[in-house]
C-alpha positions as CSV (number, residue, x, y, z in Angstrom):
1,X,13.1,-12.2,-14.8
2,X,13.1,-15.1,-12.6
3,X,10.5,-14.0,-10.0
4,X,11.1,-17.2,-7.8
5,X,14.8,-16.6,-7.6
6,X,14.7,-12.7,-7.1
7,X,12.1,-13.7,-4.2
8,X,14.9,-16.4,-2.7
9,X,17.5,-14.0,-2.6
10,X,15.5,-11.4,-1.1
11,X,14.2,-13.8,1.6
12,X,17.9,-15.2,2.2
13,X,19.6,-11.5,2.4
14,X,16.9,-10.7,4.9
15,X,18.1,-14.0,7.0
16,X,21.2,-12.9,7.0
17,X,20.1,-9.4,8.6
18,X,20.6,-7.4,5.0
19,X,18.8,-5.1,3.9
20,X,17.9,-6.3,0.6
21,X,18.5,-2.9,-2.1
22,X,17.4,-4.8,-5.6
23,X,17.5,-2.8,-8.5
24,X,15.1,-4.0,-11.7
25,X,15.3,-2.5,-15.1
26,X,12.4,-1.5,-16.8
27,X,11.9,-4.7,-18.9
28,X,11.9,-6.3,-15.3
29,X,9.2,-4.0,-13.7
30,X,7.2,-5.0,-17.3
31,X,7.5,-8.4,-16.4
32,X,6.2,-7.8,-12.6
33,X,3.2,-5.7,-13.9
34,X,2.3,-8.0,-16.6
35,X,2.4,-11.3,-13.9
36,X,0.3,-9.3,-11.8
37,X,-2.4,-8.3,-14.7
38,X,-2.5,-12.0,-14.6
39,X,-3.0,-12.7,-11.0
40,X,-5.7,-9.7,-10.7
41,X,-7.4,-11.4,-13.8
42,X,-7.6,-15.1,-12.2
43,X,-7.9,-13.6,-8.7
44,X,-5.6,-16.3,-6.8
45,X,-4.2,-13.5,-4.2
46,X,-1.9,-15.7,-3.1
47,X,0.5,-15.8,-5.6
48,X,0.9,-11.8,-5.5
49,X,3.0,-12.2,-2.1
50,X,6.4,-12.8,-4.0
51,X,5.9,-10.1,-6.4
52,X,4.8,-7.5,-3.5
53,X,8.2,-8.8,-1.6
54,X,10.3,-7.8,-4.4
55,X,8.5,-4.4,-5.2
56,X,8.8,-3.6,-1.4
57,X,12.2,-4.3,-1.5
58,X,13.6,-2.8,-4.7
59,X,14.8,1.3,-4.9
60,X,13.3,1.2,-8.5
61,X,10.0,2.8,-7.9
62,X,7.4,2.8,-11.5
63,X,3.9,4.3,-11.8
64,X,3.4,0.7,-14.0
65,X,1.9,-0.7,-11.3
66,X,-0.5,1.6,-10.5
67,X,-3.2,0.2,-12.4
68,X,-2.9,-3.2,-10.9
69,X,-2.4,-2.0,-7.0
70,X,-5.8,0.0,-7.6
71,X,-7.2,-3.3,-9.5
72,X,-6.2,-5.5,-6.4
73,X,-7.3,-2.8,-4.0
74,X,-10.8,-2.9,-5.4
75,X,-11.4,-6.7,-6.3
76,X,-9.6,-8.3,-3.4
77,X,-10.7,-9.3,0.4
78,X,-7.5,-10.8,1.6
79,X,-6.6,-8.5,4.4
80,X,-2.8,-9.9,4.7
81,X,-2.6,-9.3,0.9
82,X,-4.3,-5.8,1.0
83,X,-1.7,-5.1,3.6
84,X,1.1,-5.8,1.6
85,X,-0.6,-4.2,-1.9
86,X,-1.2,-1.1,0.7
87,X,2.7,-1.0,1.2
88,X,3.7,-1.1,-2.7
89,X,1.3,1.4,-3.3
90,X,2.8,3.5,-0.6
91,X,6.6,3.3,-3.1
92,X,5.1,3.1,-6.2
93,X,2.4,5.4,-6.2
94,X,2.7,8.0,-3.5
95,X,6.5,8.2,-3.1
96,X,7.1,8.0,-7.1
97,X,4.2,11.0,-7.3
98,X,6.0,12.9,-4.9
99,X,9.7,12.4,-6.7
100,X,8.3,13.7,-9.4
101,X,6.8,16.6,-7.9
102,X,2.9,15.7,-8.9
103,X,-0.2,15.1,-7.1
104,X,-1.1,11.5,-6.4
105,X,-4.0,10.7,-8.8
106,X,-7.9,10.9,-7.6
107,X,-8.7,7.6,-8.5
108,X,-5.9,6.6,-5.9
109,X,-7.9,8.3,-3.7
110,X,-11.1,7.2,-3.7
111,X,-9.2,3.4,-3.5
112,X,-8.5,4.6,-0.1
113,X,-11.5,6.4,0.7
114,X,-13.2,2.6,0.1
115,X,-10.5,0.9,2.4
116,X,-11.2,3.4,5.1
117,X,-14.8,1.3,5.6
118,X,-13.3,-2.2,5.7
119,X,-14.1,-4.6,8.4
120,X,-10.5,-5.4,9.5
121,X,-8.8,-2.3,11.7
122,X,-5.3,-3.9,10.4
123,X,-6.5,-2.9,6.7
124,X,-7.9,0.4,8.3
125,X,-4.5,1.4,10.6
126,X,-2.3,0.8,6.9
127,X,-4.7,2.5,5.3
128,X,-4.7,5.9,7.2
129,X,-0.8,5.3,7.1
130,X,-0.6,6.1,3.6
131,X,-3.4,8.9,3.7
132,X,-0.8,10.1,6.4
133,X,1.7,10.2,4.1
134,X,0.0,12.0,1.4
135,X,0.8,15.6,3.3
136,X,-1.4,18.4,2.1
137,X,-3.7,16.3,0.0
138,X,-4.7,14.1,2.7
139,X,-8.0,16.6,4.0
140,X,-9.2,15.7,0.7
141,X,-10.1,12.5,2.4
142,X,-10.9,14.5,5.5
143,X,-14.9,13.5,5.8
144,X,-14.2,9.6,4.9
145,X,-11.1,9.7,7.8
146,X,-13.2,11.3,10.7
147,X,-16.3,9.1,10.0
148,X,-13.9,5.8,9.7
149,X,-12.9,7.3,13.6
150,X,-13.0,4.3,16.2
151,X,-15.2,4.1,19.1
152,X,-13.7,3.9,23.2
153,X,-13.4,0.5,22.6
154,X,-10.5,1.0,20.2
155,X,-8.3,0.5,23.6
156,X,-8.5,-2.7,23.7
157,X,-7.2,-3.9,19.9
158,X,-3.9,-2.3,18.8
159,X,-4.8,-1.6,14.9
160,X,-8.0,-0.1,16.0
161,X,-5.9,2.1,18.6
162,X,-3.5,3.2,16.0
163,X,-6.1,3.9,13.6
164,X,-7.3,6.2,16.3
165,X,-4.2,7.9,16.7
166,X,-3.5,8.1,13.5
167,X,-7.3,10.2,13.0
168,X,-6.0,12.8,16.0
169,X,-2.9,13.2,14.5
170,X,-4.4,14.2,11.1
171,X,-7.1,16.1,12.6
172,X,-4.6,18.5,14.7
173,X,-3.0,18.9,11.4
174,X,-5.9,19.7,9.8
175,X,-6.7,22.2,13.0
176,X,-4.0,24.3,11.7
């Protein structure tokens, strides 16, 4: 697999206002995981942006990557690139548990519950996103997600406000 070429036609389908649908076989999702082992080994965050494109725009979803995402999660302090990893694991790991009818794995988990303390309310707002998403399991995190709650002053930046609202909306669900 050609990374840099399945990158360029994702970026030039998405110019011309498609919605890029790419398909990888299984020797192809290898490939992806193994390049990222690499780039979680020498730590140059950077160079995971074209592999997160392609995972966030393929409909193959793979629990391969779920050691890497949790890897990246922990070791790196790029917010743009936690983000995007944030996103990825949001397909490959939550949606791909819930297609096959299991419970997303604790040690996912606690990844998040470690995300909902960091400094930038962009990371925080994604963050809650996917706890969102997780339905049911979600109070798990319950504690961590009320105590990660922004102050008044979440007004006046928009991440912190939707990480706010984000916090009511799970707590009326949890109300019930």
């Amino acid at each position: 697999m050609n990374i840099e070429a399945v990158f360029n036609d994702i970026i030039a389908d998405l110019q011309a206002n498609k919605r890029p649908q790419i398909k990888l076989q299984q020797e192809d999702l290898e490939h992806l995981a193994k390049s990222w082992q690499e780039i979680n080994q020498s730590e140059q965050w950077a160079d995971l942006f074209k592999i997160l494109c392609i995972l966030d725009n393929t409909i193959s979803l793979s629990p391969i990557f779920t050691t890497s995402i949790l890897e990246t999660l922990e070791k790196c302090r790029d917010s743009e690139i936690l983000v995007l990893v944030l996103g990825a694991a949001r397909k490959h790991i939550i949606d791909e548990s819930h297609k096959r009818g299991e419970r997303v794995q604790m040690n996912f988990l606690n990844g998040l519950k470690n995300l909902l303390q960091h400094k930038d309310p962009e990371v925080l707002e994604w963050t809650l996103r996917l706890i969102e998403s997780l339905g049911s399991q979600a109070i798990i995190l319950r504690p961590d997600v009320l105590a990660a709650k922004p102050g008044f002053m979440a007004v006046f930046n928009e991440h912190k406000k939707a990480a706010k609202q984000i916090i009511e909306l799970l707590e009326r669900k949890w109300q019930r």
